[in-house]
Structures are given as C-alpha cells and as structure tokens.
N, C-alpha and C positions, 0 to 999 in steps of 0.2 A: 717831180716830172718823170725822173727813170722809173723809178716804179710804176706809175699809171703805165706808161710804156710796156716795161719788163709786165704787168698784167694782164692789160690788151693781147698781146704778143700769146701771154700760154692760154689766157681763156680761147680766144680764137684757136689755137688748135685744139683744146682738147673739145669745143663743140665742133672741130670740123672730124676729129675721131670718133664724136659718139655714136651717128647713126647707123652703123651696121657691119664694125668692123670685126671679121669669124676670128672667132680665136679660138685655141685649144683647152678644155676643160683642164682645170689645174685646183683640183678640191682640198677645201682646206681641212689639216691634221688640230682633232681636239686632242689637246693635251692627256698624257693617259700615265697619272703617278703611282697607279698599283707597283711599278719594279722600275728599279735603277739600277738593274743590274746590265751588264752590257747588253745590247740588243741591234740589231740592223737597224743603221740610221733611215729614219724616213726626214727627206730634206725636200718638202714641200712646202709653201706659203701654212704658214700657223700663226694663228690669234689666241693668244693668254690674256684671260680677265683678270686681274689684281687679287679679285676675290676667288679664284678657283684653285690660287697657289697652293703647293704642301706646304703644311708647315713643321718645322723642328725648329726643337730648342735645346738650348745648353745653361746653367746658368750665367744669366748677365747679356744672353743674347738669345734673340729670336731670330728663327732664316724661312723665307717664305721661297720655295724653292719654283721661278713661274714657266723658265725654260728649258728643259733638261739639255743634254746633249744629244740627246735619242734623237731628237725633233732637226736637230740642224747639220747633222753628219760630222758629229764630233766636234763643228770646230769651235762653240762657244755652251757657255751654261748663263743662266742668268735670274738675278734673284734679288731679293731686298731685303737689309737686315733693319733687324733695330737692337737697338743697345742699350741695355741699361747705365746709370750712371756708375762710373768707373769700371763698368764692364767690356770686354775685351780681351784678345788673347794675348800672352806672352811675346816679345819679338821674335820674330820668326822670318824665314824666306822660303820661296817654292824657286825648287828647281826645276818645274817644267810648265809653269803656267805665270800668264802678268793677270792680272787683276785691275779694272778699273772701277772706282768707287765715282759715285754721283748722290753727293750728298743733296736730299730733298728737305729735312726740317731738323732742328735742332742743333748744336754742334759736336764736332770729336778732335780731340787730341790727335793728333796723326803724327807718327814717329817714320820717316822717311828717307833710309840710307843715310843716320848719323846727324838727321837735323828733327826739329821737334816742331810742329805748325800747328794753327787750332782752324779748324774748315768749317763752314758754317754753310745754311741752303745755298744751294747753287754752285760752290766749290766744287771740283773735278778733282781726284787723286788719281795718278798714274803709278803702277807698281810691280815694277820690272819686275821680271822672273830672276833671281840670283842673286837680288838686293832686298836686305832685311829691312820688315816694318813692324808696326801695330796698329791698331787704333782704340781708343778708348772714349766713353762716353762719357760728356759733359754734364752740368748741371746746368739747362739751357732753359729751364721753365717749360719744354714740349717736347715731345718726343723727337729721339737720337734716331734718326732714320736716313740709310743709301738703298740705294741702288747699286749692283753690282752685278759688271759681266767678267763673265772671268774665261780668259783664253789660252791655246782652247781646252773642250768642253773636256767634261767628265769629276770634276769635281763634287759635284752631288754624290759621289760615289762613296767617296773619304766621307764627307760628312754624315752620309748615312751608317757609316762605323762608328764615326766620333759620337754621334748624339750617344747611342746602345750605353759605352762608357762612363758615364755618369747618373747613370737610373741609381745608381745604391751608394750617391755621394762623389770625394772623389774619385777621380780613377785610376787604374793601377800603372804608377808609370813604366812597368816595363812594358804593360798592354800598349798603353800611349806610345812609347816609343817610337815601338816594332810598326803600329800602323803608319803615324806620319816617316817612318823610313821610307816605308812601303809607297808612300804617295812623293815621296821627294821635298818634302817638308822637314827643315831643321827646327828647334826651336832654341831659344839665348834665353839664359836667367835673370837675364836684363838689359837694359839700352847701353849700357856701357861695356855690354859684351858682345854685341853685333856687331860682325864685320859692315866694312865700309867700303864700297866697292868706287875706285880711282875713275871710272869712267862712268858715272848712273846715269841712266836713262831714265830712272824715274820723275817725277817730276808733281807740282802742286798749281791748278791752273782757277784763280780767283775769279768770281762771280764779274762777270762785265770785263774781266779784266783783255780776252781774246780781242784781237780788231772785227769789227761788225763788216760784212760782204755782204755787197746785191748781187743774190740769187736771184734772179727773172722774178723779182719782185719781193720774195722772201727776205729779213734778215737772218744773216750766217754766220755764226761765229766757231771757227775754226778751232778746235780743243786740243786735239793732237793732229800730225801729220805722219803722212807713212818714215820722213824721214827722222821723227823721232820714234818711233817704233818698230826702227830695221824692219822698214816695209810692209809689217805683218798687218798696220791696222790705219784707219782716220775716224776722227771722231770730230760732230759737230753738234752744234745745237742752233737750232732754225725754227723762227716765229714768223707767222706775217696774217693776212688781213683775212675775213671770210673770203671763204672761193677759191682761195689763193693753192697752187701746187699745179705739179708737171703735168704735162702728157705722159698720156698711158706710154709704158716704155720696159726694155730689157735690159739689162746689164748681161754683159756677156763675162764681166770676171770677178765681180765684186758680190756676194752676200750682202744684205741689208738688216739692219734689225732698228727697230723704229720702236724708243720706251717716251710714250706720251706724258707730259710733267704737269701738262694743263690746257685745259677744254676736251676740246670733241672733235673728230678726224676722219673723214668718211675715207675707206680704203680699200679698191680695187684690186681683187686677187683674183688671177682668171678670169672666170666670170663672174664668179663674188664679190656682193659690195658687203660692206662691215663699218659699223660704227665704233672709234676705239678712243676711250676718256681716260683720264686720268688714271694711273695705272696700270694703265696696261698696256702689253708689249706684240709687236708684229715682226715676225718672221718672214724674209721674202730673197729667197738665197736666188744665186745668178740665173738667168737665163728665163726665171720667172715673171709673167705680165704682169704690171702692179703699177698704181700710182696711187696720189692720194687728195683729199682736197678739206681744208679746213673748213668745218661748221660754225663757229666761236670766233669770233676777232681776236687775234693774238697766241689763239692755241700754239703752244709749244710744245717740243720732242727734242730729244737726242735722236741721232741716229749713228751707226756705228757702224762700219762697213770692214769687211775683211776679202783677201788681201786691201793693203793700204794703196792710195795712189789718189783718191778721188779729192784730196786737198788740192790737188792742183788745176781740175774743172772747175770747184768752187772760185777760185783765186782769177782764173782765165774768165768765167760767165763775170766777175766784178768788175775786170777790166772793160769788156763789152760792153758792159752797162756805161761803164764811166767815158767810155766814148762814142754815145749812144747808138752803137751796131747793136740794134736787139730786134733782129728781124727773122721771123721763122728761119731762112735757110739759115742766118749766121748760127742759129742755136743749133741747125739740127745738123750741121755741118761739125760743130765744136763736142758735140756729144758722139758726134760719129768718129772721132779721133781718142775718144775713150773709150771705145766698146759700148758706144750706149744709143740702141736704136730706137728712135720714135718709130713708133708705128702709123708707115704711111695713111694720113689722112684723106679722109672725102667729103667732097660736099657735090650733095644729090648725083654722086655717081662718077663724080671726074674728080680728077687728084686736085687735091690742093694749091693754088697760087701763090706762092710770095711777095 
C-alpha cells in the first residue's frame, strides 16, 4: 500500500512538471579519451556507454576506463575491471584516494586491512585511502568483473604509466617504484606484510545484506554512509517498478553519478532525455536539472553521491513512508531541508495543489 502511495505521489508531480517548465540548456559532455593528461575540468551532466570505454591492460587484468576525472572536476574516476584468475596486484595502499569496488559477476579474493573475504556479484568493497588491500580473481566459472569508482578522480593518470611498463615483460622495479611513489601508492610483498590500520574504515557490504528503505516507492539500500566515509561520500543501490523515479530536481550540494547494473532508465539532463542500460554510467554533478524514470521493471543502479549526507533523506523519506505522510508538500518540504529543489510544478498554468 506505501508504495502505490509513494507512486501516486511522484507520478502526479512529475506529470504536473512536464508541460512547460523553461529551464536552462545544460548540454551533455561526450566522453573524449584521446589524453588523460591534466586538463580543465568540464563538470557538466555526461553519459558513458559501457562500450565507448578505453581500454588498457596489464597482465591478469583488464581496466575499461568509462569516467575520467576531466568529466567531473576532479572529484571521481570511474571504470570496470576484469580479472583474470589469480590475477591481481600485490597488497598495496593509496595514500590519497579510497576506492570503491561493485563486484558485477564472478567472484575475487579480497584482502582487506588484515582480514581475507571472497566477494561474489552484488558484493560492495569499501577501501580506505591509508589501509592496505588486494584483490584477486577466482575460478568462478564466468568472468571476474567490478565496477570501480575511485575518489577522488585522477587515477587514470597512474594507470596510464603503469600499463607503458609492461609492453617488454616484466617491469623494471625501480621504474615501478619511483612511479607508484609518485601517485602515493606503497606496495607489500605480501599479506603478512601490510600494515593493519587500528581504526579502518574500510569495510565488506554483502549482497542483500544492507536494510531495504522506501524511497517514494523505490527500494533503497543504503551501502555506505557519509558517517562511515568521514563525510566524503553515500552510496546506495535502488530498484523499483516501470515509471518509477523523482521529480525533475537540483541538488544544490551533492554530485551524483548513477552506474546502471540492469535494464533501461530514461534520464533527464537539461533538456536532454537519454536512455541508459546496463553499463553505463551518468554523470550529473550539483546544481544540475536531472531526474530519471525506469523503462524495465526492477531496473537497478548504484548511485554514488559526493560530499556524503544523503543517507540520511533516504532513512527520513522511509520513515514518512512508514508513517504514511507521503504527500507532495511533506516530500517537497523534506528535500528542501537537504538542499534539494523540486522544481515548482504546473498544471494548465497554476501551481500545483497538495
């Protein structure tokens, strides 16, 4: 019954915002991997196809590079590995970026500040900046495949050194060294020689395992919060029925980045609509009009939002639900306390009623 409710509730707005509401052209950036060399961020709405990715490789791993940093003002990169079996790097830590893996098929060994886990599809790695890991691929009968955003951005930058390295076999470790010095990357000659950091914030978040929230009709499950990511980040992962998603709306402090895991997702950027399937990632940093509306019953996403804070509208919008206040103003009263404006609605010319 909440849901039919939570349904009602955003269909009626967003057909009371469709017909003529002026917005400002906000034209989306295609992806452009000729250089990864630094460059002025352009931090406009951007759509990556899965199949438009670069690709490099190393032996024992392939990296499909879909986000760069260019695209979102430094603050994330984002890309999808795959891995062969027992392939993977050395323990290692970065000293100035976390890393979040979203494993989609197969499984990997994942070595985690001193503890050892096996993550299979759906599994969530969180991986502190200053806490040593690895990962390794399994023998899982299918391809060892994540997702990976890594914050923030500029990491495609190292890598594009690292790959060069290994054109004529190994590589020469003092080359290797000097570069991951150079990026803040230690590496350990094995798991029992990685430090173990007394307070970790890293963490392993199991398939199903998150509590499920009504989102205005959406299921929600909560992956990380800003208060395990000293604020910097929230991460969830949200499914729900065709039709289903917000009103067109702004965030006034959060980033977005939305990696589709399955179906089809029509999505509003400015004034561009965009169909986005399996694989592929959306870009829609603060202050940006966007919303989005499932094509596919059950279509699913991450979405990943920077700075962190937005776990806690999810958690407040579940509440409302569960005490059935899901009435335009309460929503749009509750998003207004987060920085996050619906765009006032019309219907045939007069504002909308609640």
């Amino acid at each position: 019954m909440q849901n039919t409710v939570s349904n009602t509730m955003t269909n009626t707005l967003n057909n009371a915002l469709a017909p003529s509401l002026p917005l400002a052209e906000q034209a989306l950036v295609k992806p452009d991997f000729s250089d990864v060399s630094p460059a002025i961020a352009v931090n406009k709405p951007c759509v990556v196809r899965g199949g438009d990715a670069l690709v490099m490789g190393i032996p024992g791993e392939k990296a499909f590079l879909k986000l760069p940093s260019d695209k979102t003002a430094g603050r994330i990169t984002v890309g999808t590995l795959e891995v062969d079996i027992n392939g993977g790097p050395p323990p290692h830590f970065h000293a100035n970026e976390d890393e979040i893996f979203l494993v989609q098929s197969g499984a990997f060994e994942i070595f985690l500040n001193g503890q050892t886990f096996t993550a299979r599809a759906g599994d969530m790695a969180y991986l502190s900046r200053g806490e040593a890991h690895r990962f390794r691929g399994l023998d899982s009968g299918e391809a060892n495949r994540f997702d990976i955003i890594i914050a923030p951005g500029g990491f495609e930058k190292f890598f594009a050194r690292w790959v060069p390295l290994f054109e004529n076999g190994a590589p020469n470790p003092q080359e290797a060294a000097a570069i991951c010095s150079e990026y803040g990357i230690e590496l350990f000659p094995g798991d029992e020689f990685a430090p173990v950091a007394l307070k970790s914030q890293s963490k392993l978040v199991r398939n199903g395992q998150a509590p499920v929230l009504d989102v205005l009709g959406d299921r929600t499950q909560v992956l990380l919060t800003a208060k395990e990511t000293g604020g910097r980040y929230t991460l969830v992962r949200t499914e729900g029925p065709v039709n289903s998603g917000p009103p067109l709306h702004i965030h006034e402090n959060e980033d977005e980045l939305f990696l589709i895991e399955e179906g089809s997702i029509e999505f509003t950027l400015g004034l561009e609509k965009i169909v986005a399937h399996a694989g592929d990632v959306v870009w829609a940093p603060r202050g940006s009009t966007h919303t989005f509306r499932r094509l596919t019953d059950g279509a699913r996403m991450v979405v990943f939002m920077t700075p962190g804070g937005m776990d806690e509208f999810f958690f407040d919008c579940d509440k409302l639900a569960a005490m059935g206040d899901l009435s335009p103003q309460s929503v749009i009263e509750l998003c207004a306390q987060y920085g996050i404006t619906i765009l006032p609605p019309q219907v045939n010319g007069a504002p909308f009623q609640s």
